[in-house]
SEDO-458573 format. One record per residue (C-alpha): residue in one letter; chain; x, y, z. Coordinates in steps of 0.5 Angstrom, whole numbers, plus 500, padded with zeros to 3 digits. Each point is the difference from the previous one (the first is absolute). Example, Ala and Ser with C-alpha at 12.3 -4.5 7.8 and 13.67 -1.06 7.14 Angstrom:
BEGIN
type->A	mol->A	u->525	v->491	w->516
type->S	mol->A	u->502	v->507	w->498
END
This chain:
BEGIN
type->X	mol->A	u->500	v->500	w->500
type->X	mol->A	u->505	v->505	w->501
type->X	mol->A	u->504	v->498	w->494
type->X	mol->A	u->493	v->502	w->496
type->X	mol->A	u->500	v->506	w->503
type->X	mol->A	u->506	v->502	w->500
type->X	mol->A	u->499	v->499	w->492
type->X	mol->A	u->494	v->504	w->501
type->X	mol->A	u->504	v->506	w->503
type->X	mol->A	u->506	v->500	w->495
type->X	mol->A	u->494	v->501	w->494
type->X	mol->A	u->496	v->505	w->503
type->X	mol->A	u->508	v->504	w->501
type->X	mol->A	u->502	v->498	w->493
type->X	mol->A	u->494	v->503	w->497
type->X	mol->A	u->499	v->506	w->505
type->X	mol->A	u->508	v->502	w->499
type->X	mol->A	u->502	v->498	w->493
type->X	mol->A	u->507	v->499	w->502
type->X	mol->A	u->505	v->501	w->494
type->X	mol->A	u->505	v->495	w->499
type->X	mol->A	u->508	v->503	w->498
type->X	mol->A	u->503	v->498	w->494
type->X	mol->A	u->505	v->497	w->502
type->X	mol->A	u->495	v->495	w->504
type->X	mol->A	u->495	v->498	w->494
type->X	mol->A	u->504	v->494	w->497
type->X	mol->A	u->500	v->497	w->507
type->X	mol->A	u->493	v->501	w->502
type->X	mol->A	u->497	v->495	w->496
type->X	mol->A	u->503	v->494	w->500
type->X	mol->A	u->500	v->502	w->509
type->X	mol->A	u->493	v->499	w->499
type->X	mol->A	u->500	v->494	w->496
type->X	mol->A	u->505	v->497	w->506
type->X	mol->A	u->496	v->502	w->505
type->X	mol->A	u->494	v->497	w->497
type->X	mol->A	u->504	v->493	w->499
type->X	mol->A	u->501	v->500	w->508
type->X	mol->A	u->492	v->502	w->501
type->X	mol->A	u->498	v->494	w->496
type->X	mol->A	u->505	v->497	w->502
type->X	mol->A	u->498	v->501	w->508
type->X	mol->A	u->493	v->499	w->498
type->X	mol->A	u->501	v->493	w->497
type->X	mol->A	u->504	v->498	w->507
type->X	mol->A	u->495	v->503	w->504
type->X	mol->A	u->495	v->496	w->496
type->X	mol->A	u->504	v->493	w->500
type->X	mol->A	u->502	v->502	w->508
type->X	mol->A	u->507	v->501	w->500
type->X	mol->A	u->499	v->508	w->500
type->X	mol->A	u->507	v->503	w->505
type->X	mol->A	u->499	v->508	w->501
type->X	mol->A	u->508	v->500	w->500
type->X	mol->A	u->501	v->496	w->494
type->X	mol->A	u->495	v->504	w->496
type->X	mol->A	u->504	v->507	w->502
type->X	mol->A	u->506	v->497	w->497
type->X	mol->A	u->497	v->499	w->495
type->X	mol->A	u->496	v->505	w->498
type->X	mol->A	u->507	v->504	w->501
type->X	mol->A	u->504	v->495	w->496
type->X	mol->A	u->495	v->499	w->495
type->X	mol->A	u->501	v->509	w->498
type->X	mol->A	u->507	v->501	w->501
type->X	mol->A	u->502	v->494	w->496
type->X	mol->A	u->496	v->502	w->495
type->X	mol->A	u->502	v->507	w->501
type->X	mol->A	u->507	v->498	w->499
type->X	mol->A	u->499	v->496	w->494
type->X	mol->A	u->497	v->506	w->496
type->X	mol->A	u->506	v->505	w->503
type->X	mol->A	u->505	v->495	w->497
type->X	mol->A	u->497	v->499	w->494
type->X	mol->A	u->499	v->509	w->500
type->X	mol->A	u->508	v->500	w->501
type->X	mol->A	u->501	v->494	w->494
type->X	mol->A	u->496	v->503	w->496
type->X	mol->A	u->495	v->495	w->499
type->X	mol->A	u->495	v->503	w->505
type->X	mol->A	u->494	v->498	w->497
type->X	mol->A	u->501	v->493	w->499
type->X	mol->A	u->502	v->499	w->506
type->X	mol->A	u->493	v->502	w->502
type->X	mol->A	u->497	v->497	w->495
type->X	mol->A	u->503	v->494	w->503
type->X	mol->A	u->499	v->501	w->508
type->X	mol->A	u->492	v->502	w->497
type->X	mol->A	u->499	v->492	w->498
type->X	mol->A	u->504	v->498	w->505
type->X	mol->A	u->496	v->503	w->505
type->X	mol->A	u->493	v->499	w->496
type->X	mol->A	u->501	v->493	w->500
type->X	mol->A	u->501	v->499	w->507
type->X	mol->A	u->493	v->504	w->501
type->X	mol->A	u->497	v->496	w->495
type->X	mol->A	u->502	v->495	w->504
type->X	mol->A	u->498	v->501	w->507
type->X	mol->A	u->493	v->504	w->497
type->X	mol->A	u->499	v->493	w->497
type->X	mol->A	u->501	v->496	w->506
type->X	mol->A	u->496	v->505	w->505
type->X	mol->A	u->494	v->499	w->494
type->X	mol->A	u->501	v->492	w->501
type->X	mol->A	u->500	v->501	w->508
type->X	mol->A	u->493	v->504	w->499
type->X	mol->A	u->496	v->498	w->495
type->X	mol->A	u->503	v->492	w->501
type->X	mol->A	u->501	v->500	w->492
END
């Protein structure tokens, strides 16, 4: 429940204040989005199967961005940025798909 309005508040604040994002900080921005929601499902799956750990999810969660931040600031420095998102991108969305696909199962049973 917290968590939920927690989600809540962010949105409301987000549409309210309209925060600007920097230039230097746009390319990070989506593929940190992209991680965070791969530990989201991630953690939604291991509270579905029962194995859900606070701890093993913040790490998560926090790995999950800078890895993800790292790999796209590498691939900027070599001058393959954009392939390199691209890939951290299918990545990532394979790993949602994935747990989106076995939350799905734990519902519906199907």
């Amino acid at each position: 429940m917290i968590a939920a309005i927690g989600l809540l508040v962010g949105v409301v604040a987000g549409l309210v204040l309209q925060p600007t994002v920097p230039l230097w900080l746009q390319p990070y921005l989506p593929i940190a989005v992209v991680a965070a929601l791969d530990a989201v499902f991630g953690g939604v799956r291991a509270m579905l199967d029962g194995i859900f750990d606070d701890r093993v999810f913040i790490v998560s969660f926090l790995s999950n961005v800078v890895v993800a931040a790292l790999i796209v600031f590498l691939g900027d420095h070599l001058g393959v940025g954009a392939q390199l998102s691209t890939g951290v991108v299918v990545v990532l969305g394979i790993r949602i798909f994935s747990n989106a696909a076995a939350i799905r199962r734990h519902i519906f049973k199907a």
